[in-house]
N, C-alpha and C positions, 0 to 999 in steps of 0.2 A: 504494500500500500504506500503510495508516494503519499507524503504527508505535505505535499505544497501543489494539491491539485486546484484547477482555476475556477473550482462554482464554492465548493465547500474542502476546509480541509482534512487532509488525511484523520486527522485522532476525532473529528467529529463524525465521519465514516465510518470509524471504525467503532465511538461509542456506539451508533445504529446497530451494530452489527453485533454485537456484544449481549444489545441488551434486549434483543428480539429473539423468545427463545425456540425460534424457528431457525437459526443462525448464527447464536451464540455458541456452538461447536467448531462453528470456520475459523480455523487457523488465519489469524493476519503477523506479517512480519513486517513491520515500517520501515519504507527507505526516504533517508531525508539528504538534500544536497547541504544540512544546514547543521554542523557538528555539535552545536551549544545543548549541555546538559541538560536544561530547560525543557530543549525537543524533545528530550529522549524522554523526560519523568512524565510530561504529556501524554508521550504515546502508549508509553505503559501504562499510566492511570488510565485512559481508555480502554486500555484492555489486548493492547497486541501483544503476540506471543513472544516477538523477540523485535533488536533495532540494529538497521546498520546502516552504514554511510555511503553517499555518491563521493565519489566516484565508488561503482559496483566491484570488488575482487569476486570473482566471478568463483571460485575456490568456496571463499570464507561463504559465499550466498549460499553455494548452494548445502553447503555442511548446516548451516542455520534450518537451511528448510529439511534435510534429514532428519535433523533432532526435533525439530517440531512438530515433525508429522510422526517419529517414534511417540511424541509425550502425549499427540491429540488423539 
């Protein structure tokens, strides 16, 4: 989930999605172009499963989305 999409942003996405218990199963992982601590407690208080940063290491993504889908 990009968390700097252009109508609404990503952690309020993802609160939707969290708290709709039709959808509160879906794994979200947030990618932000925007490194500040700040982003990250956001998006985890929203409810994503895990956070990482633009530019993508393409390695680290996709081990993130491994263990995420092991824990969901």
């Amino acid at each position: 989930m990009d968390l700097s999409l252009p109508v609404m942003l990503g952690w309020e996405v993802t609160n939707i999605i969290k708290s709709n218990e039709k959808t509160t199963s879906i794994p979200v992982i947030a990618l932000s172009a925007n490194a500040m601590e700040e982003h990250k407690q956001r998006a985890l208080l929203a409810g994503v499963n895990d956070y990482d940063t633009k530019p993508v290491d393409l390695v680290r993504l996709l081990a993130k989305i491994e263990l995420t889908l092991k824990d969901s």
